[in-house]
C-alpha positions, 0 to 999 in steps of 0.5 A: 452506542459505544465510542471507539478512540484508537491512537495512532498504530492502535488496533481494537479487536471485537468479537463480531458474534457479538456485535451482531447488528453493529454500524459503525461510523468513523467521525474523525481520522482514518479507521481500516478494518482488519478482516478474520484471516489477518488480512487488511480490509479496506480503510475508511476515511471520515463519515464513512459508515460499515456493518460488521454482520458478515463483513467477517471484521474482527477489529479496528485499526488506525492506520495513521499517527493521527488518533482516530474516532469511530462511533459504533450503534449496536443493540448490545455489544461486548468489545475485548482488547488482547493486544493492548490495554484499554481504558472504559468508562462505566458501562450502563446498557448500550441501547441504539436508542439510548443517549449513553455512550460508552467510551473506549481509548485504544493505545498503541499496540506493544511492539511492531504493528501486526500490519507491518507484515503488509510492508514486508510482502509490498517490498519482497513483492518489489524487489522479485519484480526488480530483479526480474526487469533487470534479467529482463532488459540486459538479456533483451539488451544482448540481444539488441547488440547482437542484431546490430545496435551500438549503444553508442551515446554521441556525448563522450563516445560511450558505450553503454555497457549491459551492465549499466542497463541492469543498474539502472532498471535496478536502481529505478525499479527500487524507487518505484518500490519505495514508492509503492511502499509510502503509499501504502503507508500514507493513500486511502488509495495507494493502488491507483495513485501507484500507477499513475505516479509510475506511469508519469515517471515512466514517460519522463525517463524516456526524454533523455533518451529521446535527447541523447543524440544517439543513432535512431536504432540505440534510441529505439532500444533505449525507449523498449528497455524502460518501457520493457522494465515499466511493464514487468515491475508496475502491473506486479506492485499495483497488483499487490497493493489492491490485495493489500488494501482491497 
């Protein structure tokens, strides 16, 4: 039996050929497996147990600040740290059945965390949708003036400009991928929380223009154009968050 401690950002790598029958058990924090091609497996919360034969597993990482505990019961395992130094105690056989265990404690990796790619792709990821709804809504924007719509808020007699339309899907695509990103950092499932936090701000953004006083052709525009960059931008993040954490 072998006790990994993984520090917060810590990442331990194993060598699955050899941890042929292993079952680990995370006893304390959050644990998420990183697969053999790099990816990010799934993330483990507390009592929540995993095989490693033919999960293709090729280390532990804590994805949190808070340190992490993962207890693992294998007929004989042989574990190897490459991306940081490890700390074990005196190792004398690890039999499933043996009261012995055996110790680990897994610092932070140096430098940036191999994860921080994850983030990178979520927010390149974003921004593209962004600016996809932002050409999006100003050409349907157009194409709304031309067949007759004002854009005319009663409210100082302003005209919203196409420009204004493309700053504020801009500005409020580029929340939701701040957003995204945070829960990727802090939800067991950023994917799911996404969409209904997006959809719930989605429908609050329609109430100032259902309230703007506008003729009944602006505030109809109005309601497409949110509902026009809400469609474009929550699909693409959502999506991209389950393969970062399916």
């Amino acid at each position: 039996m072998r006790t990994f401690t993984l520090r917060g950002g810590a990442r331990a790598e194993v060598v699955a050929a050899e941890w042929h029958d292993a079952f680990g058990v995370v006893t304390r924090g959050r644990v998420q497996l990183e697969l053999r091609d790099g990816e990010p497996g799934p993330v483990l919360g507390r009592d929540a147990g995993f095989w490693l034969r033919g999960t293709g597993v090729r280390a532990l990482r804590n994805p949190d600040r808070r340190t992490a505990r993962v207890r693992v019961f294998t007929p004989g395992a042989v574990t190897r740290q490459a991306t940081h130094s490890v700390r074990q105690a005196p190792y004398e056989g690890d039999d499933m059945n043996s009261m012995k265990d055996t110790e680990m404690v897994a610092g932070p990796a140096s430098g940036l965390p191999r994860y921080t790619h994850r983030f990178r792709g979520l927010a390149g990821t974003g921004l593209i949708a962004t600016f996809a709804a932002m050409v999006i809504t100003t050409l349907a924007a157009a194409l709304a003036r031309v067949a007759g719509v004002d854009f005319e808020i009663p409210d100082g007699g302003e005209t919203i400009p196409l420009s204004g339309v493309a700053v504020v899907t801009g500005f409020f695509s580029v929340v939701g991928v701040v957003i995204a990103v945070a829960l990727l950092r802090w939800s067991a499932r950023p994917a799911d929380r996404f969409v209904w936090t997006a959809v719930a701000l989605t429908v609050i953004s329609l109430v100032p223009a259902l309230i703007s006083g506008a003729n009944a052709a602006t505030i109809t525009a109005l309601l497409g154009l949110h509902l026009v960059a809400a469609a474009v931008v929550i699909p693409v993040l959502a999506r991209s968050l389950r393969t970062r954490t399916d």
